[in-house]
N, C-alpha and C positions, 0 to 999 in steps of 0.2 A: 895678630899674634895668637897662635895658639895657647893655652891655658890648662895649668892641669886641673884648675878647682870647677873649672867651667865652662862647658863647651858652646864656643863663640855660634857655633852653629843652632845650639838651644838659645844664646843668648839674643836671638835674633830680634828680638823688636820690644819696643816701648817707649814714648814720652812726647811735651805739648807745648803750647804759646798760640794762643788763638788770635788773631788779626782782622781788622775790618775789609771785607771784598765786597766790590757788587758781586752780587749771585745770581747764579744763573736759574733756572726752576730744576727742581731737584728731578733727576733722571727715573724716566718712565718704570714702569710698572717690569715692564720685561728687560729693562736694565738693569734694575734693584737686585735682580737674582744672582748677577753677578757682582753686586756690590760695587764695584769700582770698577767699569768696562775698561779694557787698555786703548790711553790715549787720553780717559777722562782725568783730570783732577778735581778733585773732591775736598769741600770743608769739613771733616767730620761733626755730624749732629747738624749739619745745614744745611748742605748740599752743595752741588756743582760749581766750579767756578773757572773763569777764562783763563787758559794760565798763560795769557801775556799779565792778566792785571796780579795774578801772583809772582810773577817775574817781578812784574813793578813794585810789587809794594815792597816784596823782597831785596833787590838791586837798593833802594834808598835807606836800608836800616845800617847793623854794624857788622852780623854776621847771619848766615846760611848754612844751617846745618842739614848735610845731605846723607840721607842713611844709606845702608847696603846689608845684604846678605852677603858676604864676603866672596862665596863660589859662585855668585850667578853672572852671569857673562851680560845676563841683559838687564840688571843691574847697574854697571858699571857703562853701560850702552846710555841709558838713560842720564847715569853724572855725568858725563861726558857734555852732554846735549844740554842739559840742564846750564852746566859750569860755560858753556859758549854764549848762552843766552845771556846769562848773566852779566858776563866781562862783556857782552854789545854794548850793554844798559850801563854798566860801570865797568869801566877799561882799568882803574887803579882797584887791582883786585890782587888776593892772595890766595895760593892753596893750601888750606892747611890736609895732616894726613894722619891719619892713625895706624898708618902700617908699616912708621920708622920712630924708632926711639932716637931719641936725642941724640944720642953718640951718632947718629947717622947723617946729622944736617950737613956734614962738610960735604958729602958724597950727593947729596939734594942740587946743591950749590952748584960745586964742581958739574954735573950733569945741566942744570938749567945753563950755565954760561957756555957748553958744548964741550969740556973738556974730556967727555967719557963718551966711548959707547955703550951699548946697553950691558955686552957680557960685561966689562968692567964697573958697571956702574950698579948692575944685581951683588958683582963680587964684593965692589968696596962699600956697600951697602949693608952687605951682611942677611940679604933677601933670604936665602933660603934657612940661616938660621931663626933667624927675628920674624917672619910670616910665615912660610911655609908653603903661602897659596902657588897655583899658577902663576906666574909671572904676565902668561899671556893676557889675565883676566885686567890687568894694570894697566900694562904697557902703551895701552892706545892715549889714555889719559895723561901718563907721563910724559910720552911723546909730543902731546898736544903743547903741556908745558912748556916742553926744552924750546920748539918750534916760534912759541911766542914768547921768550923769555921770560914766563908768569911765573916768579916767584912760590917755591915751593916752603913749606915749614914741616918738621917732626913733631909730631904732638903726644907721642909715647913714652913711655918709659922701658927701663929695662927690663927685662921678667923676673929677674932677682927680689926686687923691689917689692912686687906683687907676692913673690911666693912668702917673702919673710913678714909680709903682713897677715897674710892668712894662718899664717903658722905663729906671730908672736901678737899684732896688733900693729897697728898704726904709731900708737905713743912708743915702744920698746923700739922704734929705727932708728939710729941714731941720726943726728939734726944733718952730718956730712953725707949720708946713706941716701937722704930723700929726692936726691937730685932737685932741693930746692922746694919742693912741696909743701905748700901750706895744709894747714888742717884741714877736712872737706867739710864742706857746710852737711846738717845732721843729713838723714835719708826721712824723706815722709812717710806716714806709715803704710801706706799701697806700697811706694816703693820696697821698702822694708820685708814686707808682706811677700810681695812677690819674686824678690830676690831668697828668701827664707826658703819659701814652699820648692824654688828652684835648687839649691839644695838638700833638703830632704829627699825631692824625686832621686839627684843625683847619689846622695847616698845608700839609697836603697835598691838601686840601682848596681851598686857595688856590693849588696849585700852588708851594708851597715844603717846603725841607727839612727834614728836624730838626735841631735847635739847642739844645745843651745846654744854652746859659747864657739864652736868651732861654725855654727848657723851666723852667731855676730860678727864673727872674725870676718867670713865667704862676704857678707856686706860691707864691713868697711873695706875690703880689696876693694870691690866693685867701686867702692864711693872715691877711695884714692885713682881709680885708670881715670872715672869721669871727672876728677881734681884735676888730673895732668893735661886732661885735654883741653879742659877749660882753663888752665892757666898760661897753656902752651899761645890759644887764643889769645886771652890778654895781652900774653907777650906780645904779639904782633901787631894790636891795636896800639899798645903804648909807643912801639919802634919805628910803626910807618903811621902816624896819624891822618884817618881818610882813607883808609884802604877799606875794600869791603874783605870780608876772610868767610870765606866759603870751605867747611872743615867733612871731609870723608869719613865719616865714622859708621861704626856698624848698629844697626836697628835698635840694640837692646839697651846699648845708651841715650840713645833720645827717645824710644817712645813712651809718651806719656806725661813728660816735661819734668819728668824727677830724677835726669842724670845729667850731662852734662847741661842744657838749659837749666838746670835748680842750683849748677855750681857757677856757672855766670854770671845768674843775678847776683848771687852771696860778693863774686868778683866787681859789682859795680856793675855789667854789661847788660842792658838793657833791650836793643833793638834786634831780636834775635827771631829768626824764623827757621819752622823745620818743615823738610819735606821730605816724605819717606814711600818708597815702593812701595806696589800695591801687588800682591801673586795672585792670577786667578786660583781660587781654593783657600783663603785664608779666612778667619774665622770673621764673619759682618759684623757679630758683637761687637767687637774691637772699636768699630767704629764710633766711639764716644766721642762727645765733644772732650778736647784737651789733649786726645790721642796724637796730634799733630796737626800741624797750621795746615798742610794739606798733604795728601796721601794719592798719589799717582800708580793710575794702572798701567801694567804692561805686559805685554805677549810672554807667552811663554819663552824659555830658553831655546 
């Protein structure tokens, strides 16, 4: 969903849950320069690792959090390949999605059971309002869906929601408004921090100041989209009990493990793994342990 407070494209990466793997030895000297070669996956702050044994360890918990840059094509190549592997290892699996708000699950539905084609089912979806992206950047993933009857989930909310928390708070929506929303667990202070300094750039940016309270407000948005995603989750663990839920979300909520992983745990959910793209050219610092259970490289677009 595009955003006016925050561009999803800046929002691209952050968050953690680190996991026991055998390890591989950490990649050679002239591999390092590229941080993350495409094809390797990587433990942050470890190094290398097989990624059947992160399939595996991943496949046996409760959820799989799979990031994206939302326009890259090879991105979306990777969930794709990822989300196959997966449902090998565990066949009672679900998709969840961060690129249909709720009002859209009947049209999820209606599509997985074959009752739409795609033009109809971008229409009754409300795709070009509610995202905005390519369609084409999707559509192989969706397809994969309908094909296997894998259960799709909305894990969005509407953008209404979001703009009137930025603009009034969190507490000021009224309890019928929240689309069901509980309170989000606090933000940590990295996270905090780094959502803060992201608006300021953005501010200034526009040629305005900083603003504390309108800096609090830009965070608790942020905290309520990673509430709905994570409760969107919940939802589907409490409805089909034993499902694995493997949820498509964009980078800048899971990296770091202080967005929707830190709304999880607050939710009970515990067995939670993330694994997030790797671009050749992104910054190797990044590379902390806690940044993400594992960080995969891949070719360019």
């Amino acid at each position: 969903m595009t955003n006016n407070y925050i561009s999803r494209r800046t929002l691209l990466n952050r968050l953690p849950g680190v996991f026991a793997l055998a390890l591989l030895p950490f990649p050679a000297a002239a591999e390092e320069a590229a941080c993350v070669p495409p094809g390797t996956w990587l433990v942050p702050g470890k190094g290398a690792v097989a990624a059947d044994a992160a399939l595996a360890a991943a496949a046996a918990g409760q959820v799989v959090l799979l990031g994206e840059r939302h326009d890259s094509h090879a991105h979306h190549r990777w969930q794709l390949e990822t989300l196959k592997a997966l449902r090998a290892r565990r066949p009672d699996l679900t998709l969840a999605l961060e690129m249909f708000p709720r009002r859209a699950q009947p049209a999820l539905q209606a599509w997985v059971a074959g009752e739409l084609d795609e033009a109809a089912f971008l229409e009754r979806s409300n795709w070009n309002t509610v995202w905005r992206m390519d369609a084409g950047l999707y559509l192989p993933i969706l397809r994969y869906a309908r094909d296997t009857r894998l259960p799709l989930q909305a894990l969005n909310v509407d953008r209404e929601l979001i703009r009137r928390v930025t603009r009034e708070g969190f507490a000021r929506v009224e309890e019928d408004a929240r689309e069901g929303l509980s309170a989000p667990a606090p933000a940590s202070g990295a996270y905090r921090d780094w959502l803060a300094a992201i608006h300021a750039s953005h501010a200034s940016a526009h040629g305005g100041k900083p603003d504390a309270e309108a800096a609090a407000r830009f965070v608790e948005a942020q905290l309520v989209w990673d509430r709905a995603f994570a409760q969107g989750i919940r939802g589907v663990l409490d409805a089909r009990p034993g499902t694995l839920v493997v949820a498509l979300i964009g980078n800048g909520h899971l990296r770091g493990g202080d967005g929707v992983a830190r709304q999880l745990a607050d939710l009970g959910v515990g067995q939670v793994r993330t694994f997030l793209p790797w671009d050749a050219g992104e910054d190797c610092k990044a590379l902390q342990p806690g940044y993400a259970d594992a960080v995969v490289g891949l070719p360019p677009d």
